[in-house]
C-alpha positions as a Markdown table, in Angstrom:
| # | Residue | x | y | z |
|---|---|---|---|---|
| 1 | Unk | 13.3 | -16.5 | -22.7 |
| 2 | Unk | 12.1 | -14.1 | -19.9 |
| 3 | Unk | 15.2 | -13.1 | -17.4 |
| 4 | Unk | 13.9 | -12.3 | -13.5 |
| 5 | Unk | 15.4 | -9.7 | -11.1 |
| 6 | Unk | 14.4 | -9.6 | -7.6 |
| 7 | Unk | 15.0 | -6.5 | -6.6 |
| 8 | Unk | 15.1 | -5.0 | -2.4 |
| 9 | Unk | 17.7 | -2.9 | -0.5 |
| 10 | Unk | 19.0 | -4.3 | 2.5 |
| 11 | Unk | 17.5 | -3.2 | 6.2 |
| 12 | Unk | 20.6 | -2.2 | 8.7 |
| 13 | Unk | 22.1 | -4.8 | 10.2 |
| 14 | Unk | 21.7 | -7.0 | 7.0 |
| 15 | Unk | 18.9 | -8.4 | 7.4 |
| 16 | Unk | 15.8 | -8.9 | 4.9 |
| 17 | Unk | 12.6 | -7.8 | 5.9 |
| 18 | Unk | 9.6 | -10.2 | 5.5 |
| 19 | Unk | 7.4 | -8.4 | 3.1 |
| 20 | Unk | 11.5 | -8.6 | 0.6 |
| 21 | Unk | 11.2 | -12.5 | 1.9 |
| 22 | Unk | 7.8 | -12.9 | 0.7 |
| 23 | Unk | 8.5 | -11.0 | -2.9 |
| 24 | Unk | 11.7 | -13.1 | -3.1 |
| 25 | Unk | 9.6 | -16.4 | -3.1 |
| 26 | Unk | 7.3 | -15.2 | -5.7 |
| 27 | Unk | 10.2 | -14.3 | -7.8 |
| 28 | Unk | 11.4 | -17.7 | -7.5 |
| 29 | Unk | 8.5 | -19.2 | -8.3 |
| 30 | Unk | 8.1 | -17.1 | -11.5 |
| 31 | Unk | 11.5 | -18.5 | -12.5 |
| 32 | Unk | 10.1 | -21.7 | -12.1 |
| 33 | Unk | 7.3 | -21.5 | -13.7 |
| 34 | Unk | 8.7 | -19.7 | -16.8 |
| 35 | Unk | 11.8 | -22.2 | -16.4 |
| 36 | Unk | 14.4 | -19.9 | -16.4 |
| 37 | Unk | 17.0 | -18.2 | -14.2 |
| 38 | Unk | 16.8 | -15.7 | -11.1 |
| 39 | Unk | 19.4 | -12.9 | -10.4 |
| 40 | Unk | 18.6 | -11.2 | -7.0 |
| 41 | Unk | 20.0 | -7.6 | -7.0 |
| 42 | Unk | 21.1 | -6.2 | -3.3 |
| 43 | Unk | 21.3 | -2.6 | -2.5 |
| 44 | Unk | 22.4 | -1.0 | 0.8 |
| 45 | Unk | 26.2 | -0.7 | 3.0 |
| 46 | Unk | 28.6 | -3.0 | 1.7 |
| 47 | Unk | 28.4 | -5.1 | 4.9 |
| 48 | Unk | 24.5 | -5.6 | 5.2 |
| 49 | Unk | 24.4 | -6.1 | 1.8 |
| 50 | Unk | 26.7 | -9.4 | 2.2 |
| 51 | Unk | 25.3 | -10.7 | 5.0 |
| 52 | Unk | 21.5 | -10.6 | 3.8 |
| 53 | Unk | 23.3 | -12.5 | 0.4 |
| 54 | Unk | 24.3 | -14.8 | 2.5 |
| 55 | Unk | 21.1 | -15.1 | 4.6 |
| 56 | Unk | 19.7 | -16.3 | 0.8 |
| 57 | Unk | 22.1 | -17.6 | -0.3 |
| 58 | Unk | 19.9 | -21.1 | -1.0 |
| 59 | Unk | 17.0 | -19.3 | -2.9 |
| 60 | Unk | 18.3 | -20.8 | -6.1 |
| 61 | Unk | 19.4 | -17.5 | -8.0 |
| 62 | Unk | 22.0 | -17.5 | -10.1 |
| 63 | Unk | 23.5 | -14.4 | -9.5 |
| 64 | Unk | 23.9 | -12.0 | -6.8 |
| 65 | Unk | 24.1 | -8.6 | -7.6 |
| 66 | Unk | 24.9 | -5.7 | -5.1 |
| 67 | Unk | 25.5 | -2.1 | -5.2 |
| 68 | Unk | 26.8 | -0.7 | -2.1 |
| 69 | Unk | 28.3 | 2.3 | -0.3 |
| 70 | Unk | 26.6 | 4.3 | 2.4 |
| 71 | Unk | 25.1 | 6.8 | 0.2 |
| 72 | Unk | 23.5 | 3.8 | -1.0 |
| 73 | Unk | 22.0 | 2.4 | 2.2 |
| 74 | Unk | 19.2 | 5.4 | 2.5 |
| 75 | Unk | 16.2 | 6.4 | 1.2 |
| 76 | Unk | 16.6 | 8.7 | -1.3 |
| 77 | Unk | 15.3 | 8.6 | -5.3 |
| 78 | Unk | 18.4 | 9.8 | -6.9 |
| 79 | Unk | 20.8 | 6.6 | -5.3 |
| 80 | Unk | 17.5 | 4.5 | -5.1 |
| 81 | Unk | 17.1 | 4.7 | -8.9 |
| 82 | Unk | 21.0 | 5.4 | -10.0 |
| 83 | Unk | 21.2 | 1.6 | -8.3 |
| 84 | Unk | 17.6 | 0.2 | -9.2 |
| 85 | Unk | 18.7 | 1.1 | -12.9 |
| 86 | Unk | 22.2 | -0.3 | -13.2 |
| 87 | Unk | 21.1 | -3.3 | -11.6 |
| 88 | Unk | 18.3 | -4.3 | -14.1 |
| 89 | Unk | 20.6 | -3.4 | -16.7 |
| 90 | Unk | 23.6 | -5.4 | -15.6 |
| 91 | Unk | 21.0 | -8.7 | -15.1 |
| 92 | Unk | 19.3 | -7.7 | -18.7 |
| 93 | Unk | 16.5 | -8.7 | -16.7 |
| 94 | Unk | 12.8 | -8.7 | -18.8 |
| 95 | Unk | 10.7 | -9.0 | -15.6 |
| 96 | Unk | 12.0 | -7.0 | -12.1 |
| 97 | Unk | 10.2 | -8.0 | -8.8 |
| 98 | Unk | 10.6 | -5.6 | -5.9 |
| 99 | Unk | 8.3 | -5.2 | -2.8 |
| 100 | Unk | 5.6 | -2.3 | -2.9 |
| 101 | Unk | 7.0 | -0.4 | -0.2 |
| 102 | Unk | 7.2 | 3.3 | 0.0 |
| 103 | Unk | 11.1 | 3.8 | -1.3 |
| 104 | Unk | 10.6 | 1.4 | -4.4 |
| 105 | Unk | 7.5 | 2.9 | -4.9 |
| 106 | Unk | 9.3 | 6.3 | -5.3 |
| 107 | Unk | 12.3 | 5.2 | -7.4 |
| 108 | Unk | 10.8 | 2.1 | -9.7 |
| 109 | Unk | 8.6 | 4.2 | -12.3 |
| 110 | Unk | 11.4 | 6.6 | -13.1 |
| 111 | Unk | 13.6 | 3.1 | -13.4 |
| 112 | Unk | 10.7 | 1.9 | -15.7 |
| 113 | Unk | 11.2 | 5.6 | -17.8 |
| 114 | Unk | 15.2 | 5.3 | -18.0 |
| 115 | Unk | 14.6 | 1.5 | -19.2 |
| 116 | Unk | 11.6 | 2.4 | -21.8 |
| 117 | Unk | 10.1 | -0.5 | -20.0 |
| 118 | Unk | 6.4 | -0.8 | -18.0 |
| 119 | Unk | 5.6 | -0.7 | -14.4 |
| 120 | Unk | 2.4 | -2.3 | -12.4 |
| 121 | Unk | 1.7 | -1.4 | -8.8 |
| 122 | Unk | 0.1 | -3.3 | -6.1 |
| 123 | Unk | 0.2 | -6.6 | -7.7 |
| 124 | Unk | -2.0 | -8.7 | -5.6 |
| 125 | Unk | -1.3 | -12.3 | -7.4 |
| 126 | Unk | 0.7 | -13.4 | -10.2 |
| 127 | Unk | -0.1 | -16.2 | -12.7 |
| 128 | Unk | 1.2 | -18.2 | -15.8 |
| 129 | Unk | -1.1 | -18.4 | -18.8 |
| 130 | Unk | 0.4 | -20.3 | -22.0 |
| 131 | Unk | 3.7 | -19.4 | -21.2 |
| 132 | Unk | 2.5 | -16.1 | -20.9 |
| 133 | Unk | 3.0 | -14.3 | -17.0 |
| 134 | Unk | 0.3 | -12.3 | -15.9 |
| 135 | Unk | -0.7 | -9.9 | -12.6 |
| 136 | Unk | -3.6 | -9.4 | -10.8 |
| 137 | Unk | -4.6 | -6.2 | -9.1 |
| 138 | Unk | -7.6 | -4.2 | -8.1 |
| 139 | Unk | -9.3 | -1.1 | -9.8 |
| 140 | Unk | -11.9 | 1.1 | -8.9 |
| 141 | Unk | -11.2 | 1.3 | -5.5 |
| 142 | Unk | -10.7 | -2.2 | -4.8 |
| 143 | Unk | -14.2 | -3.5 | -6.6 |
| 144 | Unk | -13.1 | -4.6 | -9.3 |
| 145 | Unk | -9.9 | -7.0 | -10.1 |
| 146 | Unk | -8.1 | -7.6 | -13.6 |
| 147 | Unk | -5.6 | -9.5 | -14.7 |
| 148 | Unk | -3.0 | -8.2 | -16.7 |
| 149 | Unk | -0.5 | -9.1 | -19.1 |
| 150 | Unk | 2.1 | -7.2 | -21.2 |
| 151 | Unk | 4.6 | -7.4 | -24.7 |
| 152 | Unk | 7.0 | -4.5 | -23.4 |
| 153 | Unk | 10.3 | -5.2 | -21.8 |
| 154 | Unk | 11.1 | -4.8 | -19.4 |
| 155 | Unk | 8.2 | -4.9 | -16.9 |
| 156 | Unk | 8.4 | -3.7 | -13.2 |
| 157 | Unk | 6.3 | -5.1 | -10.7 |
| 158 | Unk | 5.7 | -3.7 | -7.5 |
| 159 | Unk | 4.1 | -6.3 | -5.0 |
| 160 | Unk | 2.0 | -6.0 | -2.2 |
| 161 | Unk | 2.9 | -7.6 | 1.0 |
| 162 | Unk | 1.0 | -10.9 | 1.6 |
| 163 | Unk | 0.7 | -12.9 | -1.7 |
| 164 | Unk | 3.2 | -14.8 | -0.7 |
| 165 | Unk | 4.5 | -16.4 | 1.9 |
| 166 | Unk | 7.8 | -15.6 | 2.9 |
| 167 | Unk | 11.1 | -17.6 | 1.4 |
| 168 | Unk | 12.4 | -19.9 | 3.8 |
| 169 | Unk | 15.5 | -21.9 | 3.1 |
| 170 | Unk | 19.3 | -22.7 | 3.8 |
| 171 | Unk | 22.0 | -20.1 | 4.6 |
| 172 | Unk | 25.3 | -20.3 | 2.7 |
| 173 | Unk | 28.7 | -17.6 | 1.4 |
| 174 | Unk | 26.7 | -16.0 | -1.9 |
| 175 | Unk | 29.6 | -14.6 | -4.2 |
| 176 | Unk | 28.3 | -11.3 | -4.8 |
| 177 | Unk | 28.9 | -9.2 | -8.3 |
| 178 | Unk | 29.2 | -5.4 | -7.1 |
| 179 | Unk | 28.5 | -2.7 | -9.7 |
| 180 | Unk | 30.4 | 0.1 | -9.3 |
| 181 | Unk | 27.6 | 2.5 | -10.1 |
| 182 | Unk | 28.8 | 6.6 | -10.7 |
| 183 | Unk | 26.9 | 8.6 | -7.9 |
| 184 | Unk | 24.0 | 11.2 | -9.4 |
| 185 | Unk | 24.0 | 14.7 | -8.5 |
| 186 | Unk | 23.0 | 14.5 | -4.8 |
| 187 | Unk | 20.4 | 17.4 | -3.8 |
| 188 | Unk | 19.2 | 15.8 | -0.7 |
| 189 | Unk | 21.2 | 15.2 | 2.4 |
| 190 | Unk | 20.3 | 12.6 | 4.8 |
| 191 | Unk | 21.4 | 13.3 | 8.7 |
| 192 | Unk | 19.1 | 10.3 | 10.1 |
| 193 | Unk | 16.1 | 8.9 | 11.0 |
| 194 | Unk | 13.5 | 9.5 | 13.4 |
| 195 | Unk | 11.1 | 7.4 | 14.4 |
| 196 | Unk | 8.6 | 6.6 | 17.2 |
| 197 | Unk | 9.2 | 4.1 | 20.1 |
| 198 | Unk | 7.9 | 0.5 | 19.1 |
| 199 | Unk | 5.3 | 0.7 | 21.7 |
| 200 | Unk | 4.0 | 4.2 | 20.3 |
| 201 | Unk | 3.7 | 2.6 | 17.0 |
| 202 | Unk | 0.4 | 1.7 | 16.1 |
| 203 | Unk | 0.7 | 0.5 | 12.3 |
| 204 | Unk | 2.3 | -2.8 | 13.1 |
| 205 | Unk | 2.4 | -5.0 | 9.5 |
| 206 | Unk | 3.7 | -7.9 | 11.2 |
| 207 | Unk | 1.4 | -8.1 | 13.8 |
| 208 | Unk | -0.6 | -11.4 | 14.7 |
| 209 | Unk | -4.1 | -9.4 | 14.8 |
| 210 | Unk | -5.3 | -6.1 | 13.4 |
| 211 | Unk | -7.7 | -4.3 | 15.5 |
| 212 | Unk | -9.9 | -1.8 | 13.5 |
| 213 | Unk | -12.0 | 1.3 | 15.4 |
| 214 | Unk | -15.1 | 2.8 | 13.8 |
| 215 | Unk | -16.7 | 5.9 | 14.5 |
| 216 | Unk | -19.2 | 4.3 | 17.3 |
| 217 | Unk | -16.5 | 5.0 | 19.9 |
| 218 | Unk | -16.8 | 8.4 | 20.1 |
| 219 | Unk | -20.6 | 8.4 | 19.7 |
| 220 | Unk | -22.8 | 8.7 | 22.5 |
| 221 | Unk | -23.8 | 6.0 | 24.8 |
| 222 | Unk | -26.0 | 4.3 | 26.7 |
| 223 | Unk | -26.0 | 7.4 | 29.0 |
| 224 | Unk | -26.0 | 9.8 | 26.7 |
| 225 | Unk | -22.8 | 10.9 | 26.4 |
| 226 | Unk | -19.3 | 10.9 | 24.4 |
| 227 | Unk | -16.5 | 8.6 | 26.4 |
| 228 | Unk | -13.8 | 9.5 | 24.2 |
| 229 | Unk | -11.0 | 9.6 | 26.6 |
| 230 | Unk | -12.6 | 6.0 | 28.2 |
| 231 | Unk | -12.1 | 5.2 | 24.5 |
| 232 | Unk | -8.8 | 5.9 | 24.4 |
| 233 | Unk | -7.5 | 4.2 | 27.2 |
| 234 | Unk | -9.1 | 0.9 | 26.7 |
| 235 | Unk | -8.1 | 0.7 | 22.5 |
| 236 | Unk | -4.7 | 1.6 | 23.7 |
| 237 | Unk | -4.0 | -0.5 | 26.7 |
| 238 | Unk | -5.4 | -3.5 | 24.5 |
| 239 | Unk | -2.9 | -2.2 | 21.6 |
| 240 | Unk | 0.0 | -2.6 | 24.2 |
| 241 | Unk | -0.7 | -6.0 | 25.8 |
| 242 | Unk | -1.3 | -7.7 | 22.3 |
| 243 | Unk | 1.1 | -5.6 | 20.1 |
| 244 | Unk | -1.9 | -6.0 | 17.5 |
| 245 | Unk | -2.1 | -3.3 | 14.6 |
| 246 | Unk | -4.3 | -0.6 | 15.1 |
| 247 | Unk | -7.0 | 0.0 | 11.9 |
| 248 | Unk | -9.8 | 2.6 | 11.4 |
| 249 | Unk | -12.9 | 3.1 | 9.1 |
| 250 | Unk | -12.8 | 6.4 | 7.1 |
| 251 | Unk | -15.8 | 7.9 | 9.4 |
| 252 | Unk | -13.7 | 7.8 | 12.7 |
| 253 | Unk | -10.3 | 9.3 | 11.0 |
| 254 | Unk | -12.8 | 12.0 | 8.9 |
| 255 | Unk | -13.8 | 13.1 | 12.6 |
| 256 | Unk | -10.9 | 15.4 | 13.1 |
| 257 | Unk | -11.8 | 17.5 | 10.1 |
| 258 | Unk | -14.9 | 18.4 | 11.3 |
| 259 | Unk | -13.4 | 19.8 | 14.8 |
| 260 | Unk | -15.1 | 16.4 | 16.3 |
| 261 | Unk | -13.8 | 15.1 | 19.5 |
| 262 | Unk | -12.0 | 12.2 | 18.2 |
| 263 | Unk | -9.0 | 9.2 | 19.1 |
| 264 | Unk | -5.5 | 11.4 | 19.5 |
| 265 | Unk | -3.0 | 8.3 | 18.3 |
| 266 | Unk | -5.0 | 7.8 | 15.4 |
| 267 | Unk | -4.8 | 9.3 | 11.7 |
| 268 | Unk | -5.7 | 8.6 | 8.0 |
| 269 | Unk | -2.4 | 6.8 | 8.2 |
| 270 | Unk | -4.3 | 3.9 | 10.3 |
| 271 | Unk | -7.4 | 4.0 | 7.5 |
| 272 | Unk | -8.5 | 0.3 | 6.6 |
| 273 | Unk | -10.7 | 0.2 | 3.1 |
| 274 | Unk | -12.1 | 1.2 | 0.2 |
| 275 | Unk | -9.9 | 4.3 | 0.3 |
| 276 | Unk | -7.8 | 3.1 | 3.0 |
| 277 | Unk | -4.9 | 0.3 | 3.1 |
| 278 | Unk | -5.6 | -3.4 | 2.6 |
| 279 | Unk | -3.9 | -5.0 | 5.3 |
| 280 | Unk | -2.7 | -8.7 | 5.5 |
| 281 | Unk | -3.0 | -10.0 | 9.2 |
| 282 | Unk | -3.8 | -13.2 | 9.7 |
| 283 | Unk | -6.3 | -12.3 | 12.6 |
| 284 | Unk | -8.9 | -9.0 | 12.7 |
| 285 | Unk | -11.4 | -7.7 | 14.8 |
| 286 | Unk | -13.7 | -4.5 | 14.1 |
| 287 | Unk | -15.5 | -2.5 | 16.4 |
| 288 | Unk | -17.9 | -0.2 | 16.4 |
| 289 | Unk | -18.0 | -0.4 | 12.5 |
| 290 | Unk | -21.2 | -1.7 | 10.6 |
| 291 | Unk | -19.4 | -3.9 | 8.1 |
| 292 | Unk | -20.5 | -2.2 | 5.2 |
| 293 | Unk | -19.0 | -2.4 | 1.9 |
| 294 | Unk | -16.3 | 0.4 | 2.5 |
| 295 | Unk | -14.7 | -1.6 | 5.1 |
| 296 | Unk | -15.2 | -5.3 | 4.7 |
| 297 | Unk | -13.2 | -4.4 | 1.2 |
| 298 | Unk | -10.2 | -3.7 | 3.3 |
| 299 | Unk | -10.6 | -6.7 | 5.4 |
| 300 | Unk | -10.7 | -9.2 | 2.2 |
| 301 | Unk | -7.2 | -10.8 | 2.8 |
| 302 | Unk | -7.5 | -10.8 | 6.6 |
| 303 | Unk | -7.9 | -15.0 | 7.3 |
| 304 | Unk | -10.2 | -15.0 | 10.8 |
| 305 | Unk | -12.3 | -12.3 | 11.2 |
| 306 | Unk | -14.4 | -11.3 | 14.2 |
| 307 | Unk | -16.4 | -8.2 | 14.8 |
| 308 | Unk | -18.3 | -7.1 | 18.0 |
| 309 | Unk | -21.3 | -4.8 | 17.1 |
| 310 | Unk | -24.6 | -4.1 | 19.0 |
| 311 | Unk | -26.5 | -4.2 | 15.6 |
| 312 | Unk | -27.7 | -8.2 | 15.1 |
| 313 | Unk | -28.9 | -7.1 | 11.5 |
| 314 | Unk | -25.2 | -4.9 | 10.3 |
| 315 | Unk | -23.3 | -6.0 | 7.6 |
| 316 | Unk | -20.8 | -8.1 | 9.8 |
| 317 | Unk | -23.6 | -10.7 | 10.2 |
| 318 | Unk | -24.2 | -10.4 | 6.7 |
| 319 | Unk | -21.7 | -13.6 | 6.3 |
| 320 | Unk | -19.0 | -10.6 | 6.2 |
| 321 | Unk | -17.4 | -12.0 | 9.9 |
| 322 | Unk | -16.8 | -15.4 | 10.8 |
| 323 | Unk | -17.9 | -14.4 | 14.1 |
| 324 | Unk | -20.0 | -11.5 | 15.1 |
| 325 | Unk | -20.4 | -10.8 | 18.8 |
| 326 | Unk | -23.3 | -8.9 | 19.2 |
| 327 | Unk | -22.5 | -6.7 | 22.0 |
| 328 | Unk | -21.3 | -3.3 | 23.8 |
| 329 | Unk | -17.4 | -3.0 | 22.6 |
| 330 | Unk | -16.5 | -0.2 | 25.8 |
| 331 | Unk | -18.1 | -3.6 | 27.7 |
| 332 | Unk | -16.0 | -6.7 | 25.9 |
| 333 | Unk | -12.8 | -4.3 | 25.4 |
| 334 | Unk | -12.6 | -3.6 | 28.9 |
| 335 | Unk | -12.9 | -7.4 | 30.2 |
| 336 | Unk | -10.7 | -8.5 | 27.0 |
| 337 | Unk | -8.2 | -5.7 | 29.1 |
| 338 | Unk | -8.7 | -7.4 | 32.4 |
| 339 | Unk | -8.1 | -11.2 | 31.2 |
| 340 | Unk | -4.9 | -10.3 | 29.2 |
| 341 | Unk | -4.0 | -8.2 | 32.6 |
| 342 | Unk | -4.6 | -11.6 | 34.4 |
| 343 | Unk | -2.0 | -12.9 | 32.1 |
């Protein structure tokens, strides 16, 4: 009988993100499925890590695992794998689900080496197939998706955010197991974290609406010119009234490299795609991008999509949108600004 660990470390504060909340409701409906138990395994302070227990506390595990200490609580692959390890270990777990994000990403496959188990990455949908559990993810940059199934134990999936919806359920006192787990040989040293001020952040996962740029804003216009500055100011003024995520297509980021005039808050990090990310907002609305393949491939899991376009025949209207405005964007953007300014 297959054993499941959820796996996640703690965010400050002890609370549990909502990508961790989403991968701890597919890990409990794996156990379900396969009819067996759940063990959730905690990293992070000693503190968080008891208060995000408890936050869970009804998810129906049957363990809770923890390792904690304030080495633990930061990013780093020699603690994040040292714990990772010792926690699949201690829960003999066959099957370990953990969210795709960048610090599991970096510790899980040297976890899956140390185990002599397998790892999958961005698992976008799991299934149950006589008995058997499967994955689903996308090759080929994003055109073609397999489902997968494997012998060797244990097996590490890394999820993408989105496939599930996020666990919801009773708080309670969890009795927590700590593991008292040696620390590794510590090379890196972390003083602290920088980061930008909300409203200067422009990738926003949890936003309500993902706005996407394409290279038409910094063509010319019906004047003849560039109005990349005009650009600027109305995608960023919109970006701080709604708080919506802010996308690209691969043309508009590209612009940079070729010493093009080009959007200064923007970079391949903000890349929506074939190449790019594949967001999850519920809401999305493209400008100034065709709708070709290369970008309606990003926009797959995105649930109401609207694009505003001066091209009636582009790939939008293609039945790629749901609604297609067939417009000037520097025109609808700047009234969109003056409504939301009207409150």
């Amino acid at each position: 009988m297959e054993k499941i660990l959820y796996l996640t470390q703690v965010e400050p504060g002890g609370e549990l993100s909502s990508f961790a909340l989403e991968v701890l409701s597919g890990a409990g409906r794996l156990a379900r499925d396969l009819g067996c138990e759940l063990a959730v395994g905690l990293v992070g302070a000693k503190a968080d890590v008891q208060a995000a227990a408890d936050s869970v506390a009804g998810c129906g595990a049957a363990a809770f695992l923890a390792v904690t200490g304030d080495e633990f609580a930061v990013s780093r692959h020699a603690t994040d794998a040292a714990a990772f390890e010792a926690l699949a270990r201690n829960a003999e777990a066959t099957i370990v689900l953990a969210p795709g994000t960048s610090r599991a990403a970096r510790a899980m496959p040297g976890v899956a080496e140390r185990l002599n188990g397998r790892i999958d990455s961005h698992i976008t949908g799991t299934a149950i197939t006589d008995g058997r559990p499967e994955v689903e993810r996308w090759f080929y940059r994003q055109r073609m998706m397999a489902r997968l199934t494997r012998s060797q134990r244990p097996w590490l999936w890394l999820v993408d955010s989105g496939v599930f919806d996020a666990w919801e359920g009773e708080a309670g006192g969890a009795t927590l197991e700590a593991l008292d787990v040696p620390l590794p040989e510590l090379r890196t040293r972390v003083v602290g974290v920088e980061s930008p001020a909300a409203e200067e952040q422009t990738i926003r996962p949890d936003a309500e609406l993902l706005f996407v740029a394409g290279a038409g804003w910094t063509k010319k216009q019906a004047d003849g010119s560039t109005h990349v500055k005009e650009a600027e100011t109305i995608i960023h003024d919109f970006l701080e009234t709604t708080g919506a995520s802010l996308g690209s297509s691969k043309s508009l980021v590209d612009q940079a490299g070729e010493g093009q005039e080009v959007i200064s808050f923007m970079s391949h990090m903000n890349q929506v795609g074939q190449t790019g990310s594949t967001p999850r907002h519920p809401k999305g609305l493209a400008t100034c991008c065709h709708g070709e393949e290369p970008h309606v491939v990003g926009w797959r899991f995105i649930k109401d999509r609207r694009a505003v376009n001066l091209d009636p025949g582009c790939g939008w209207a293609q039945g790629k949108a749901d609604v297609l405005y067939v417009a000037d964007a520097f025109e609808v953007m700047r009234r969109v600004n003056e409504l939301l300014k009207q409150g």
